[in-house]
C-alpha positions as CSV (number, residue, x, y, z in Angstrom):
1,X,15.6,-24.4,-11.2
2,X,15.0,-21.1,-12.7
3,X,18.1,-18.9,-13.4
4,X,19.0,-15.8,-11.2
5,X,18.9,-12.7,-13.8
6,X,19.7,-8.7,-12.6
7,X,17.6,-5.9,-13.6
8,X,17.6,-2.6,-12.5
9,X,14.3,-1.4,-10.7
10,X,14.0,2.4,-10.2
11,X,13.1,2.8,-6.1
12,X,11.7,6.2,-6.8
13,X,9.1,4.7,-9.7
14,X,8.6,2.1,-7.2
15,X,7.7,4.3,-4.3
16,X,5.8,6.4,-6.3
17,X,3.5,3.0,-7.6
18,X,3.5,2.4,-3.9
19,X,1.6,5.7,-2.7
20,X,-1.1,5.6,-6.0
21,X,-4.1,6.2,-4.5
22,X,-6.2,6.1,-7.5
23,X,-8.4,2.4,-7.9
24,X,-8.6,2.5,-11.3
25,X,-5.3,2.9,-11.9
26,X,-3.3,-0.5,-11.4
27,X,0.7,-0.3,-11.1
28,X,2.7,-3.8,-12.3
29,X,6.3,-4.6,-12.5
30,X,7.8,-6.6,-14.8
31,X,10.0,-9.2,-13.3
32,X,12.3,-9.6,-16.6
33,X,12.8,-5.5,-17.6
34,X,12.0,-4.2,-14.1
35,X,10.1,-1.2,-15.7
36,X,6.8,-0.1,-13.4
37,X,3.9,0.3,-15.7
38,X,0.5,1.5,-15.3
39,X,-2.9,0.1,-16.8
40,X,-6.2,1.9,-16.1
41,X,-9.9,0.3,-16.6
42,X,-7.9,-2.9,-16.0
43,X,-10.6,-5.5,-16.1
44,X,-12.4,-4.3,-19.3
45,X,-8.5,-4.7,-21.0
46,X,-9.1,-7.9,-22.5
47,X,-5.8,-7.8,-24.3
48,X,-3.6,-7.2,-21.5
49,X,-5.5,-9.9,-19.5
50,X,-4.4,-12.3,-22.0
51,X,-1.0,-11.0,-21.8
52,X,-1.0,-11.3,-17.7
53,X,-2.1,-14.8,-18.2
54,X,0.3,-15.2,-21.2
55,X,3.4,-14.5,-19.1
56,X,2.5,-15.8,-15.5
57,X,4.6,-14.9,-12.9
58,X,6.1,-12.6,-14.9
59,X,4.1,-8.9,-13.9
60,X,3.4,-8.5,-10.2
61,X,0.6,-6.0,-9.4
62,X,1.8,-3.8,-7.2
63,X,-0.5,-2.9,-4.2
64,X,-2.5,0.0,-4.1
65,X,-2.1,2.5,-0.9
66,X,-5.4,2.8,0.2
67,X,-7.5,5.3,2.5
68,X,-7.7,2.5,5.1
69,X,-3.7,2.6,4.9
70,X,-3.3,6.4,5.3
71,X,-5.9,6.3,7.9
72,X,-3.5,4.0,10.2
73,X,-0.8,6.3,9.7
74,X,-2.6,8.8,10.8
75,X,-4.1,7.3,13.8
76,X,-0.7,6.3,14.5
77,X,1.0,9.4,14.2
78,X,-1.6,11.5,16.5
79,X,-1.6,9.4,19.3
80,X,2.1,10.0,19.1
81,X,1.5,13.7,19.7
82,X,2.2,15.3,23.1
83,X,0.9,18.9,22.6
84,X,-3.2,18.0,23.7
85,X,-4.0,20.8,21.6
86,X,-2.7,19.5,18.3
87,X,-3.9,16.3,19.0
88,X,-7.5,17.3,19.7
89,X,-7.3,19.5,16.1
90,X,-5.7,16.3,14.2
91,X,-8.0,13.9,15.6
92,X,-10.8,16.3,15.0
93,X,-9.7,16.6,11.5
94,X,-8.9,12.9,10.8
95,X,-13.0,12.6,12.5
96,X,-14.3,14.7,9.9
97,X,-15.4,17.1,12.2
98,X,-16.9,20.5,11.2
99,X,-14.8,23.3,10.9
100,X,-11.6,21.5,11.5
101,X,-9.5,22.0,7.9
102,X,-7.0,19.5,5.9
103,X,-4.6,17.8,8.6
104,X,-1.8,19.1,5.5
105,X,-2.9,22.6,6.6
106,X,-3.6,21.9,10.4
107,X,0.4,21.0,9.9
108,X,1.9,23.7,8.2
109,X,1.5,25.6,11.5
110,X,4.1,22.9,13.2
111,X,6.7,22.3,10.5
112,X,8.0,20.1,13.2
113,X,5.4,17.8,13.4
114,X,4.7,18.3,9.4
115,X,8.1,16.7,9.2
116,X,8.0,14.1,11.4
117,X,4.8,13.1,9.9
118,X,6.5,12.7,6.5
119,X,9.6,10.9,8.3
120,X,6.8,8.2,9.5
121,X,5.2,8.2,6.2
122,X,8.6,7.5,4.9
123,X,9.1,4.5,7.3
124,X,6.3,3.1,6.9
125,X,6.1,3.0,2.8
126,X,9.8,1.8,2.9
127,X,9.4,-1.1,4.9
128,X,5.9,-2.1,3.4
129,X,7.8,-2.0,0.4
130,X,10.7,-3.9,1.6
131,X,8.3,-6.7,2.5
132,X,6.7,-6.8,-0.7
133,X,10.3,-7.5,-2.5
134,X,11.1,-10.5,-0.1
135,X,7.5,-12.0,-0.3
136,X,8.3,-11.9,-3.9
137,X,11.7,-13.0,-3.6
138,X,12.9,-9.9,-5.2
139,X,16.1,-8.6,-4.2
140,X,18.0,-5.2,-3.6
141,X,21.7,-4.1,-4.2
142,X,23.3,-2.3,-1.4
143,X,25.0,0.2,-3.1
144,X,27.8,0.0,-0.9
145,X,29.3,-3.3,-1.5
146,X,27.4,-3.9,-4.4
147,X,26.2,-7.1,-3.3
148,X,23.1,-9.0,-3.4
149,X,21.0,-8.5,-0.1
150,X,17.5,-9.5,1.3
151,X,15.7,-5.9,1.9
């Protein structure tokens, strides 16, 4: 059986790998240092192939956040809207429709909604993440009791 060991993992460098848009940019964590690394032009890197393959089980890609993803959010989020004018600007937006702007701009003229936007943004990245830890039988320390706990 293979031993339990404790490394620190920093949840904002975490995040952040979470969000990365960019597909040739590839985000890993190493299970033994728990640093968060990137790699670009991944799969002409014959060297660091051989190191993946080296150490198996040791890096775990970490999943990109795609435009399908962001997408669902959004989807999500505008059918949660109650003002039918807002909606029919976001969903407009979101459609691609001509002269509609950024929904980021279409936003920052209801700071309330802009926030509650972010709050489900939020949500949604910290439990996507917290899934990805237990899949990978990775676990967090509650600060509180400083004890070991499934996310």
């Amino acid at each position: 059986m293979a031993g339990v060991h404790s490394v620190e993992i920093s949840w904002e460098d975490l995040l952040s790998a979470f969000t990365n848009g960019e597909a040739d940019r590839i985000y890993f964590l190493d299970r033994f240092t728990g640093e968060i690394f990137s790699v670009s032009d991944f799969e002409n890197d014959v060297e660091f192939q051989l190191q993946l393959d080296k150490n198996s089980g040791r890096f775990l890609e970490i999943p990109l956040f795609d435009y399908h993803t962001e997408r669902q959010i959004m989807s999500g989020f505008i059918s949660s809207i109650t003002d039918p004018s807002l909606k029919n600007l976001l969903g407009a937006s979101l459609a691609g429709k001509k002269p509609y702007g950024k929904t980021e701009d279409i936003l920052s003229f209801y700071p309330e909604e802009e926030e509650r936007l972010l709050l489900l943004k939020d949500q949604f990245l910290s439990s996507r993440l917290k899934v990805w830890l237990e899949e990978n039988n990775l676990f967090t320390v509650d600060r509180t009791t400083q004890g070991l706990t499934h996310p």
